[in-house]
N, CA, C and O atoms as CSV, one atom per row, in Angstrom:
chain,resi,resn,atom,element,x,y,z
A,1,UNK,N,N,205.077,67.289,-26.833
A,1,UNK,CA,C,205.244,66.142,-25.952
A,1,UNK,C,C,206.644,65.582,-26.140
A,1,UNK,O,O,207.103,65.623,-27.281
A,2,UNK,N,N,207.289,65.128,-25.285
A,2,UNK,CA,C,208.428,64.620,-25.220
A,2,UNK,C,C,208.457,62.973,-25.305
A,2,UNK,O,O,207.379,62.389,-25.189
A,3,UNK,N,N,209.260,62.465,-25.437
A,3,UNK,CA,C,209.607,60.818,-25.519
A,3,UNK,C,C,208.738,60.250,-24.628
A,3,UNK,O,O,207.878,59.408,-24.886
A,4,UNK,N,N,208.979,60.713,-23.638
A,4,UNK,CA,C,208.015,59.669,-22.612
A,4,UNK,C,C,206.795,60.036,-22.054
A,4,UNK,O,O,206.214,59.429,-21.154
A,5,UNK,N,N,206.236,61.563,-22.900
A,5,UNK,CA,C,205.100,61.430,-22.677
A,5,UNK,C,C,204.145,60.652,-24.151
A,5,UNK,O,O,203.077,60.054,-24.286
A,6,UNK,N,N,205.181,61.059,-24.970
A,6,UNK,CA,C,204.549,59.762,-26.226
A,6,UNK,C,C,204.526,58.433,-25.940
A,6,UNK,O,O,203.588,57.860,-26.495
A,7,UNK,N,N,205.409,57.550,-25.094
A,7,UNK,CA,C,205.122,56.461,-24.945
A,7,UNK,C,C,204.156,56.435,-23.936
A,7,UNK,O,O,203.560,55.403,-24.243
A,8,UNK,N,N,203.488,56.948,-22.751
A,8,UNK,CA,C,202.416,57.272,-21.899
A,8,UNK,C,C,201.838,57.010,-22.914
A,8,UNK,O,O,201.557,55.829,-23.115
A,9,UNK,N,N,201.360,58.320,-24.180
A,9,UNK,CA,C,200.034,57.859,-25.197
A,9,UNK,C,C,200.072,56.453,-25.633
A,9,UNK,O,O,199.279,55.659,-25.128
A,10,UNK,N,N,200.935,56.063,-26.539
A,10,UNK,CA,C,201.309,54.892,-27.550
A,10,UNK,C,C,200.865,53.532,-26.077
A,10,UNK,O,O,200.102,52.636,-26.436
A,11,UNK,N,N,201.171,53.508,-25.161
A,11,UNK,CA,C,201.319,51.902,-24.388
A,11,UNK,C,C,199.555,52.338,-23.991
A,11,UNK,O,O,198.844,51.349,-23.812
A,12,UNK,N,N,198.750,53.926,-23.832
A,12,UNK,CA,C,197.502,53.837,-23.650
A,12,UNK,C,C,196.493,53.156,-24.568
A,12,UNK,O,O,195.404,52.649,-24.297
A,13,UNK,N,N,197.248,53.297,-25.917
A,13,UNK,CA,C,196.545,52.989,-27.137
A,13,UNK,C,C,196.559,51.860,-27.448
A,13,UNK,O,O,195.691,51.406,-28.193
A,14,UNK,N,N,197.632,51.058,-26.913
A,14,UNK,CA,C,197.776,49.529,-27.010
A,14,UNK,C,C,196.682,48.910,-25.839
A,14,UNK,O,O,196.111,47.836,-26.031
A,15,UNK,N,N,196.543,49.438,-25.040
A,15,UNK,CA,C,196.223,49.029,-23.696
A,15,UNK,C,C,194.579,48.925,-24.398
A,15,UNK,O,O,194.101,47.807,-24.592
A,16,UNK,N,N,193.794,50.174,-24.746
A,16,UNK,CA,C,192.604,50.550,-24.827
A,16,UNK,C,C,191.759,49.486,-25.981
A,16,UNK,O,O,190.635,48.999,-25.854
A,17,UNK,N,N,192.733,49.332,-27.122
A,17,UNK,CA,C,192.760,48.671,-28.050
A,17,UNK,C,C,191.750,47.206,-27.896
A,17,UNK,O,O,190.869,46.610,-28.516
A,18,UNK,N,N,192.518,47.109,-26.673
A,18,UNK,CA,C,191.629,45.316,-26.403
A,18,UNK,C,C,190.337,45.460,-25.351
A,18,UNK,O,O,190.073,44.415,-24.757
A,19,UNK,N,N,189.431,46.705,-25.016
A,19,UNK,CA,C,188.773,47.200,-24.083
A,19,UNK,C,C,187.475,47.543,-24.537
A,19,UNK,O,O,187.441,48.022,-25.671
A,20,UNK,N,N,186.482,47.428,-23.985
A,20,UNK,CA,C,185.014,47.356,-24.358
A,20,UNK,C,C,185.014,49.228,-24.685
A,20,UNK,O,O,185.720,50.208,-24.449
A,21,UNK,N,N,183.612,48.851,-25.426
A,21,UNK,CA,C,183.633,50.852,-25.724
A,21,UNK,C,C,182.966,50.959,-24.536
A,21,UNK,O,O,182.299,50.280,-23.755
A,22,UNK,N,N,183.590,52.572,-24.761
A,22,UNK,CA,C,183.274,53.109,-23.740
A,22,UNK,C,C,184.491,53.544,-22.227
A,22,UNK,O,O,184.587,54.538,-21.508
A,23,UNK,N,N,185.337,52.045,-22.301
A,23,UNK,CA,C,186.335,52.236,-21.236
A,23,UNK,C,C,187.368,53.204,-21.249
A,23,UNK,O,O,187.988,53.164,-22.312
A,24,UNK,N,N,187.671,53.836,-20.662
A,24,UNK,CA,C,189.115,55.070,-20.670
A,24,UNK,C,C,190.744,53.975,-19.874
A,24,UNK,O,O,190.811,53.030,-19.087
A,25,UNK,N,N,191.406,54.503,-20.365
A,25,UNK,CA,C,192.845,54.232,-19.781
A,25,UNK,C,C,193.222,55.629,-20.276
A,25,UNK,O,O,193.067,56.401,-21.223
A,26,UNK,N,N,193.957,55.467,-18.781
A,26,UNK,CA,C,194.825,57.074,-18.434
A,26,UNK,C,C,196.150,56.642,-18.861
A,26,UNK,O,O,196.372,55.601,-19.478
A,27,UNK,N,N,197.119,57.603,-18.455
A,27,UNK,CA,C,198.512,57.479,-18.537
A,27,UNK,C,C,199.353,58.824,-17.464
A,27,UNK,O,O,198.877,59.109,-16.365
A,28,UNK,N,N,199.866,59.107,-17.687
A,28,UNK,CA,C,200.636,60.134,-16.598
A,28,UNK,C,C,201.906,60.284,-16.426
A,28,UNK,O,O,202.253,59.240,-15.874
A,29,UNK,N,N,203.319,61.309,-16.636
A,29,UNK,CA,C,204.230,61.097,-16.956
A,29,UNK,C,C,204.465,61.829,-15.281
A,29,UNK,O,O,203.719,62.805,-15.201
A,30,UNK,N,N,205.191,61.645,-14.105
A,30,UNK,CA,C,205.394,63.026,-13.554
A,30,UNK,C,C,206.491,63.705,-13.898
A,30,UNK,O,O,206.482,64.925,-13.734
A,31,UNK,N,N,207.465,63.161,-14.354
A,31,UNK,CA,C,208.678,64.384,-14.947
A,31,UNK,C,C,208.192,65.598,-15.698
A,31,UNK,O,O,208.584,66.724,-15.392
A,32,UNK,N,N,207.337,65.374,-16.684
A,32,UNK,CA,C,207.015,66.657,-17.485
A,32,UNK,C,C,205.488,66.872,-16.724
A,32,UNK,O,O,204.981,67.911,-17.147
A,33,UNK,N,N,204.848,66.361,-15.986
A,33,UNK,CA,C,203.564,67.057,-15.386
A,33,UNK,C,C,201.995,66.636,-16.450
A,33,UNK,O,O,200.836,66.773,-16.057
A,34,UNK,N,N,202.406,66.144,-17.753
A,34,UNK,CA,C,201.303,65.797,-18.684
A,34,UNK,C,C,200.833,64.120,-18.183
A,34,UNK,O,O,201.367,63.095,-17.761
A,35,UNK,N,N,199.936,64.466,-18.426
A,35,UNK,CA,C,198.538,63.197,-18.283
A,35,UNK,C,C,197.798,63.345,-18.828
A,35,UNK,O,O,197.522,64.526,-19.037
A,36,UNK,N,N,196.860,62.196,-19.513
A,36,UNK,CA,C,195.825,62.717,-21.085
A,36,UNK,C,C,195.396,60.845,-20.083
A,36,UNK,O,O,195.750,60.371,-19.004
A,37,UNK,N,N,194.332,60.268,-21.438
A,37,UNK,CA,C,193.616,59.310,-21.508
A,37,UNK,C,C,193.084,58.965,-22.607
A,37,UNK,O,O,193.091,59.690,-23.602
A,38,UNK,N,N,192.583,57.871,-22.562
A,38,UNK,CA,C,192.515,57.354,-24.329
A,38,UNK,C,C,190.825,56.480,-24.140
A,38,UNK,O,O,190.887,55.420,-23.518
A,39,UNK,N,N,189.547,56.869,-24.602
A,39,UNK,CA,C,188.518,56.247,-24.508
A,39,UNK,C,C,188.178,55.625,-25.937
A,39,UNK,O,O,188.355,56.353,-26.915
A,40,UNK,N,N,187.689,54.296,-26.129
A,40,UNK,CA,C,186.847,53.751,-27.557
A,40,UNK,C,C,185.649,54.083,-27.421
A,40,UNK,O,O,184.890,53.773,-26.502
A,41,UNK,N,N,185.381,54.916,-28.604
A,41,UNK,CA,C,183.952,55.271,-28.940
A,41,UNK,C,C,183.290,54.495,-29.689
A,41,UNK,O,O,182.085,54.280,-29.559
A,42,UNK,N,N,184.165,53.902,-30.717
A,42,UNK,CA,C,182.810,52.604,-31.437
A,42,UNK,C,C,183.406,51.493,-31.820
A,42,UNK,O,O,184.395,51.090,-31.208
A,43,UNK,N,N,183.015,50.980,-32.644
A,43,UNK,CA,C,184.103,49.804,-33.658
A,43,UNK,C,C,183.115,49.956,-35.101
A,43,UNK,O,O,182.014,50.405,-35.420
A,44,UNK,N,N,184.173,49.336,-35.659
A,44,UNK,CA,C,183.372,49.209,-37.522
A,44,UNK,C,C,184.729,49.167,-37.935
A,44,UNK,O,O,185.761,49.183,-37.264
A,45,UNK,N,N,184.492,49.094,-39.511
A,45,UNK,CA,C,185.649,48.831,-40.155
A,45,UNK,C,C,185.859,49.512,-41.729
A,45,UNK,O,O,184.943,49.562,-42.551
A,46,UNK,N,N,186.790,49.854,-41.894
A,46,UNK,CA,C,187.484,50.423,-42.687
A,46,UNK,C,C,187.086,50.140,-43.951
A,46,UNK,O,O,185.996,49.579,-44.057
A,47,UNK,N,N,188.050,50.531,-45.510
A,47,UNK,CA,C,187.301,50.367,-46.720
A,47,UNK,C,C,187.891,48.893,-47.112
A,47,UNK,O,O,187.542,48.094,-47.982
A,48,UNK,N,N,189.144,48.843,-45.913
A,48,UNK,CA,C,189.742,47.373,-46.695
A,48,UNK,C,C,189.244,46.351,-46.013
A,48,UNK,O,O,189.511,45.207,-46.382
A,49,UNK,N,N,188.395,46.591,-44.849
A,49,UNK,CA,C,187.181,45.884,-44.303
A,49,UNK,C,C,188.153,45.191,-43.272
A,49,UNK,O,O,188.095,43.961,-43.279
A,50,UNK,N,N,189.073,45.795,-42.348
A,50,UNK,CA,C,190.015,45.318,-41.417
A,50,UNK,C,C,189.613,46.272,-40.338
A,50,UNK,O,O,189.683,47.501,-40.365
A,51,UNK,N,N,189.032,45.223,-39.053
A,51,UNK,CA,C,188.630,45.588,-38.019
A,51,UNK,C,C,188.767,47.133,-37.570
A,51,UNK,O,O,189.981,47.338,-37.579
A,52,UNK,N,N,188.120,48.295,-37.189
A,52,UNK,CA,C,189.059,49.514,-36.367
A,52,UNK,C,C,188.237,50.147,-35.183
A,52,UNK,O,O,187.262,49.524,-34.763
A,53,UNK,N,N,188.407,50.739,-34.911
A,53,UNK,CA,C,188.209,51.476,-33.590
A,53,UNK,C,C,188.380,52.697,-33.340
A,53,UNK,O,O,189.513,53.178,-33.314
A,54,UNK,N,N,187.005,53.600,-33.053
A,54,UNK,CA,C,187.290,55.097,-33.137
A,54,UNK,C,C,188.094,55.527,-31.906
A,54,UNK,O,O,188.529,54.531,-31.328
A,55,UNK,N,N,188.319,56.279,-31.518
A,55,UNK,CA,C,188.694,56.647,-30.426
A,55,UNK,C,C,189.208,58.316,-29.630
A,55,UNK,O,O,190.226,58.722,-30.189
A,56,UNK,N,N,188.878,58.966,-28.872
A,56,UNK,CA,C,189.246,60.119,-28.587
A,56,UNK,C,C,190.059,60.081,-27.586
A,56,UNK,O,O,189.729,59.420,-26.602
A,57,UNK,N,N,191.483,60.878,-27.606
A,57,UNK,CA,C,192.238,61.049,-26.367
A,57,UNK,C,C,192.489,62.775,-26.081
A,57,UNK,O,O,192.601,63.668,-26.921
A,58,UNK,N,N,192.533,62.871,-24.447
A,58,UNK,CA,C,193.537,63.885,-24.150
A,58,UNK,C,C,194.527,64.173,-23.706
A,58,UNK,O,O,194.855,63.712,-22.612
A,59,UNK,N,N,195.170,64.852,-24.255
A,59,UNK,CA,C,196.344,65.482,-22.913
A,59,UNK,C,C,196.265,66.227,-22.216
A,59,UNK,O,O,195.896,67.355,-22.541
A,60,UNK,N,N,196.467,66.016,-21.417
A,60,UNK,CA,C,196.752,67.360,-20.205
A,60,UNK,C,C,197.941,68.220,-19.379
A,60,UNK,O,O,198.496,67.716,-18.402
A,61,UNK,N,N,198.212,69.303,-19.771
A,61,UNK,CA,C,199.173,69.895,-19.102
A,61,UNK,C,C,198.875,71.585,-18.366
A,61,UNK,O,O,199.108,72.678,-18.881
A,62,UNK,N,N,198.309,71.281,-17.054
A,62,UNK,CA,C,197.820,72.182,-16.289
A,62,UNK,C,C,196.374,72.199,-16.517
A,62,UNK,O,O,195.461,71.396,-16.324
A,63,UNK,N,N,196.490,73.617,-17.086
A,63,UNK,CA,C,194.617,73.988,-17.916
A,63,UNK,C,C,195.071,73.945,-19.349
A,63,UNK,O,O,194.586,74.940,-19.887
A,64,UNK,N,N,195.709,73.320,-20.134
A,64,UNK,CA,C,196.078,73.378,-21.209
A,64,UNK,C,C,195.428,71.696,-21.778
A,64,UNK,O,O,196.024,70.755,-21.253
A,65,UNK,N,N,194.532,71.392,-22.563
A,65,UNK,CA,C,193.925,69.973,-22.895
A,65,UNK,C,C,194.222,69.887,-24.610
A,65,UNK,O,O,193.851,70.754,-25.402
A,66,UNK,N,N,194.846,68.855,-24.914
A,66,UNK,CA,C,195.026,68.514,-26.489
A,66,UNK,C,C,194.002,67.909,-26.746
A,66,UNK,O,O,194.092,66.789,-26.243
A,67,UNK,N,N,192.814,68.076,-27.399
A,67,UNK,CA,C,192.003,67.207,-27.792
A,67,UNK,C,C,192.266,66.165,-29.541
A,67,UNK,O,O,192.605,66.781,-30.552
A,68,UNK,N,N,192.043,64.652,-29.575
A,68,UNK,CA,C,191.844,64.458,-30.497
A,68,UNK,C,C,191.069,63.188,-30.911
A,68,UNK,O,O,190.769,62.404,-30.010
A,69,UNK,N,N,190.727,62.916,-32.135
A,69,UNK,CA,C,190.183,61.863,-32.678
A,69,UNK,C,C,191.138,60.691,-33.663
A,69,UNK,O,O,192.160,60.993,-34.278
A,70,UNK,N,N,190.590,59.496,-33.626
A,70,UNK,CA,C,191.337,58.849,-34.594
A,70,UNK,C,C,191.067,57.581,-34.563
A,70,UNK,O,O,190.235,57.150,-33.765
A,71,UNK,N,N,191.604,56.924,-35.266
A,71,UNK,CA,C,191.138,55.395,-35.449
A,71,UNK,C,C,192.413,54.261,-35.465
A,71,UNK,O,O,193.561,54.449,-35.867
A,72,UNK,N,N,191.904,53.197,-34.972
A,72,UNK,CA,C,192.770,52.202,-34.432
A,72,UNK,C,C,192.571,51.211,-35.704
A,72,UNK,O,O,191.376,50.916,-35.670
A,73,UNK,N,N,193.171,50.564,-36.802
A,73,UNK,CA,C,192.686,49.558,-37.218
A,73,UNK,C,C,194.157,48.245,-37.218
A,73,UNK,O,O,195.348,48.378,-37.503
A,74,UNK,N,N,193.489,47.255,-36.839
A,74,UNK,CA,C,194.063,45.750,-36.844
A,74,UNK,C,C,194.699,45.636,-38.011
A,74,UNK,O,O,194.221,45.894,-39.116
A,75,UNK,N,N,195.899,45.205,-37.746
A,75,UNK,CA,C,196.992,45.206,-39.417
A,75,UNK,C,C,197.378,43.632,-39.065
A,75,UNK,O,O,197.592,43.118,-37.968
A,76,UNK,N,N,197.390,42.900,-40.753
A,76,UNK,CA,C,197.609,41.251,-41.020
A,76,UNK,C,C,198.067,40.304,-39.657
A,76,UNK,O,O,197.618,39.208,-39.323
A,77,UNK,N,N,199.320,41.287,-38.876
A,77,UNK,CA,C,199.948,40.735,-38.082
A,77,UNK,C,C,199.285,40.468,-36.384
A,77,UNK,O,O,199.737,39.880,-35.402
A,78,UNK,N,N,198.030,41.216,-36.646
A,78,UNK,CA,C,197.181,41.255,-35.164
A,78,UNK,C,C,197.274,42.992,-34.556
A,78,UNK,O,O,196.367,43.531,-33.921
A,79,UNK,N,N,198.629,43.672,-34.947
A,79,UNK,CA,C,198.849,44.593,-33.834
A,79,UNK,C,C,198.214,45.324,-34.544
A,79,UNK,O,O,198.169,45.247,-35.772
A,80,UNK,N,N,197.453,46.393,-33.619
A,80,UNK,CA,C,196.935,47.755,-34.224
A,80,UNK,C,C,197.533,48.934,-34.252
A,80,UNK,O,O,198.375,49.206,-33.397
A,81,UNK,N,N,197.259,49.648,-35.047
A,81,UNK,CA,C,198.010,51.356,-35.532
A,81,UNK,C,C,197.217,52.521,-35.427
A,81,UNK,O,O,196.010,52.509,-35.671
A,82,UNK,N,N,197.807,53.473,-35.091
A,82,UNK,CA,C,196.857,54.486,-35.788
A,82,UNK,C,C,196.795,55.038,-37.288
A,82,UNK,O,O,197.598,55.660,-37.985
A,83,UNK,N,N,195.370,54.498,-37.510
A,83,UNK,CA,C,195.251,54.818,-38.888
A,83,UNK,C,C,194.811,56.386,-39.503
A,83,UNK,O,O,194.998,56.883,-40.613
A,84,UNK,N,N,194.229,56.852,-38.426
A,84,UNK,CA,C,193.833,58.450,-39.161
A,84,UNK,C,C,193.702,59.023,-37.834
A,84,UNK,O,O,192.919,58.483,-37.053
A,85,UNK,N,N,194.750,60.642,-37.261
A,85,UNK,CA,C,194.743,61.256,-36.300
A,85,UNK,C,C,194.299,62.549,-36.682
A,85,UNK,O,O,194.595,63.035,-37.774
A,86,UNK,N,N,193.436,63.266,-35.633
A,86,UNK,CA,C,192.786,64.914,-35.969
A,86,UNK,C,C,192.875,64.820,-34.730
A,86,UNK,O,O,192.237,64.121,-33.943
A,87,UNK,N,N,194.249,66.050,-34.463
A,87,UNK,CA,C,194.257,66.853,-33.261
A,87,UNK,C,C,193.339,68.215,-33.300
A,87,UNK,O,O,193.267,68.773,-34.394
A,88,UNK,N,N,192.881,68.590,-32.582
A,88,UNK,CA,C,192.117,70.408,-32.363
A,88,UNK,C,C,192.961,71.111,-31.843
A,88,UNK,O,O,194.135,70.808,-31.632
A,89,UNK,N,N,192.363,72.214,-31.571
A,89,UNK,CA,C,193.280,73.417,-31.218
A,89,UNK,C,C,193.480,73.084,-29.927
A,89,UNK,O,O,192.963,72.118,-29.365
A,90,UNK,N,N,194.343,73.992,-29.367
A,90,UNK,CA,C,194.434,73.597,-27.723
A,90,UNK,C,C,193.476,74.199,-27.237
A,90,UNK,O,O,192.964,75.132,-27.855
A,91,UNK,N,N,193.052,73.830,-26.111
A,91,UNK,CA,C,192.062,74.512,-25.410
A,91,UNK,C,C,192.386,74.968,-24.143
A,91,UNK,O,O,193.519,74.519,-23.969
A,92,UNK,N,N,192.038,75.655,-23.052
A,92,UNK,CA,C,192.479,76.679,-21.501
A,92,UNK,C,C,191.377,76.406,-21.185
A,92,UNK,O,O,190.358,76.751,-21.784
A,93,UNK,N,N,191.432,75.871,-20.381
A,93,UNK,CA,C,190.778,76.188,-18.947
A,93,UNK,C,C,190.363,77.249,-18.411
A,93,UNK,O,O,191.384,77.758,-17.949
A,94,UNK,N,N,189.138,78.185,-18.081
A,94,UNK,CA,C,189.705,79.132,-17.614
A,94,UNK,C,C,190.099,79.121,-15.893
A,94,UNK,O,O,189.895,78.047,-15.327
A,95,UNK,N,N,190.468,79.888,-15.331
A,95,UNK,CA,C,190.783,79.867,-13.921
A,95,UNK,C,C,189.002,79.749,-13.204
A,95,UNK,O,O,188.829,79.705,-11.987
């Protein structure tokens, strides 16, 4: 992914962050052709007991999909991070 399809992810993840589970926010770059989306799957909290948020996103480029998992947790200052990312293999589409 290039610069601005990372900020596509990063402003999805901010966006999703404040969103009931369950909701998706997309993103979409057209210069490079990638588009993915970012859904919350649960909430709970961490070992230091600071709010987080599971979450799965993809990318998309053609039939080519990045799948991954990870968690959002609330840091002292309010803003959230990603605290733990697991990308998978790529996956194809087939025709």
């Amino acid at each position: 992914m290039d610069a601005a399809d990372n900020a596509g992810l990063q402003g999805a993840l901010r966006q999703v962050a404040a969103k009931p589970v369950d909701e998706v926010v997309g993103w979409a770059n057209p210069d490079s052709g990638k588009r993915g989306a970012v859904k919350i799957l649960r909430d709970g909290y961490d070992s230091d007991n600071r709010p987080c948020r599971e979450f799965h996103s993809v990318v998309i480029l053609d039939k080519l999909y990045q799948h991954a998992t990870g968690f959002l947790c609330r840091q002292p200052d309010g803003a959230w991070e990603v605290a733990d990312l697991r990308e998978f293999p790529l996956f194809r589409r087939p025709d």
